[in-house]
C-alpha positions as CSV (number, residue, x, y, z in Angstrom):
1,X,0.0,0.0,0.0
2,X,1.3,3.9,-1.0
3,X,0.8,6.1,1.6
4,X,0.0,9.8,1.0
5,X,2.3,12.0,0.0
6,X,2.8,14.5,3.2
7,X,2.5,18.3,2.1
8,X,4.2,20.6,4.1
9,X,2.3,23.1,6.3
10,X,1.0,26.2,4.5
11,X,2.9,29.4,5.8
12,X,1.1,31.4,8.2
13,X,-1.3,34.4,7.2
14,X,-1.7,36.9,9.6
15,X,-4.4,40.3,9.7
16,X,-8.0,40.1,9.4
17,X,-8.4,36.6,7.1
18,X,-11.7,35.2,6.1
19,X,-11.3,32.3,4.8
20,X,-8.8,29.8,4.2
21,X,-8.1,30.8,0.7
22,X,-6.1,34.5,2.4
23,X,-9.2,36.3,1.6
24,X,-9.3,39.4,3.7
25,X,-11.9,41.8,4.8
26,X,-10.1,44.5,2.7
27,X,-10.0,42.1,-0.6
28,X,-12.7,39.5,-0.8
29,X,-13.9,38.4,-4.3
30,X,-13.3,34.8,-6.2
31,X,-9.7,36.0,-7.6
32,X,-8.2,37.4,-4.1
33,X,-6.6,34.7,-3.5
34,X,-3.1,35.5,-2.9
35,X,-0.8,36.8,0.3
36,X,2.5,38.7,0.2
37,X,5.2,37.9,2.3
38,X,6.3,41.5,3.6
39,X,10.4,42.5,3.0
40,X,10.5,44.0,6.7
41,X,8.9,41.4,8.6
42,X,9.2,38.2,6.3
43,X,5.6,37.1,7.5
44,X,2.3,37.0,5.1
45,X,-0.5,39.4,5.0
46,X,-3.3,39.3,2.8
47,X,-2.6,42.8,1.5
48,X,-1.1,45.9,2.3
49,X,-4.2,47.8,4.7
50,X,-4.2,44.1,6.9
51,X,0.1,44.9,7.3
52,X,-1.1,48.6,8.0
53,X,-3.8,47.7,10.4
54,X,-2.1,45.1,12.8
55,X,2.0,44.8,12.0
56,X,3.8,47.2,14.8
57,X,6.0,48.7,12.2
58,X,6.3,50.0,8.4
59,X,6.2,47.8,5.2
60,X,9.3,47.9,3.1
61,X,9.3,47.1,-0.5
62,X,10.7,44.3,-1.7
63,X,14.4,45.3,-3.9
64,X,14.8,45.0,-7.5
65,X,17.4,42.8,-6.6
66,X,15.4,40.2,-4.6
67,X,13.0,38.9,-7.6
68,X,14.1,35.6,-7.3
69,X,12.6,35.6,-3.8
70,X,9.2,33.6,-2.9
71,X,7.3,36.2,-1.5
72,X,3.9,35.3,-2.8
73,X,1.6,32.8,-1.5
74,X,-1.8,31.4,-3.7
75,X,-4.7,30.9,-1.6
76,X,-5.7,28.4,-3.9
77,X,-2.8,25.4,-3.4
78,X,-0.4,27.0,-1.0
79,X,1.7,26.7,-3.3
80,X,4.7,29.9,-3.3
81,X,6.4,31.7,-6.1
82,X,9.0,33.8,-6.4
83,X,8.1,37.7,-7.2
84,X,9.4,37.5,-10.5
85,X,6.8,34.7,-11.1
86,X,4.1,36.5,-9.8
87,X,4.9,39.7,-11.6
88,X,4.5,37.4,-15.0
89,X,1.5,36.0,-14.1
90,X,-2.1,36.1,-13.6
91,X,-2.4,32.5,-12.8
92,X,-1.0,30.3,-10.3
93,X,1.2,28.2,-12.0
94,X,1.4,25.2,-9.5
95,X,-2.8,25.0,-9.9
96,X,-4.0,27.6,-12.4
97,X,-6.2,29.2,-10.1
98,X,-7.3,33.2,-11.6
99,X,-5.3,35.8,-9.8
100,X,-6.6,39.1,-9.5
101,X,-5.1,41.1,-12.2
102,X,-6.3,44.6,-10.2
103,X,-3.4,43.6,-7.6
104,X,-1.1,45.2,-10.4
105,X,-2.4,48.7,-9.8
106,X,-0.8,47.7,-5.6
107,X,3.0,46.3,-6.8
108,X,4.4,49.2,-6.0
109,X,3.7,48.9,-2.5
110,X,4.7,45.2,-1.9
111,X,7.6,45.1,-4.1
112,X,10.1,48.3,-6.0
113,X,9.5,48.7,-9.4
114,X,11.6,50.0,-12.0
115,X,11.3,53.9,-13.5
């Protein structure tokens, strides 16, 4: 008999989550279904007013330099993906869960941009 592959625990999400998918009470529709892991802190938040409302400090952007870092979290799977991933993306690519694309008008608060 096979056992079941073990999956490893899904990083924690912290600020004011709905549902197990890292829905918050800021973003709630089908497609929010993704969390950012913060530069300063290195934890998750849903989005950037849940890191506003209950992190003890500022959000720093993620460098240029750092897009090879997973930083982003699907809902969806669990799956993680680096930024650069994310930034090409508007599906996950581990389960092809829909992404919302209106996140793009928010990367320049989670992560530095270029120009």
């Amino acid at each position: 008999m096979t056992e079941p592959a073990i999956r490893p625990a899904r990083p924690r999400v912290l600020g004011p989550v709905v549902d197990d998918m890292t829905r918050c009470v800021h973003y709630r529709t089908e497609v929010d279904i993704v969390a950012i892991r913060f530069a300063c802190c290195g934890e998750y938040y849903p989005c950037h007013l849940c890191h506003e409302e209950t992190a003890d400090h500022p959000a720093e952007q993620w460098p240029l330099a750092e897009r090879d870092r997973e930083a982003v979290l699907c809902g969806a799977c669990g799956g993680e993906l680096t930024i650069a991933a994310y930034l090409e993306t508007t599906d996950c690519p581990a389960c092809g869960s829909r992404f919302n694309d209106r996140c793009r008008l928010h990367t320049h608060l989670y992560f530095q941009t270029e120009g």
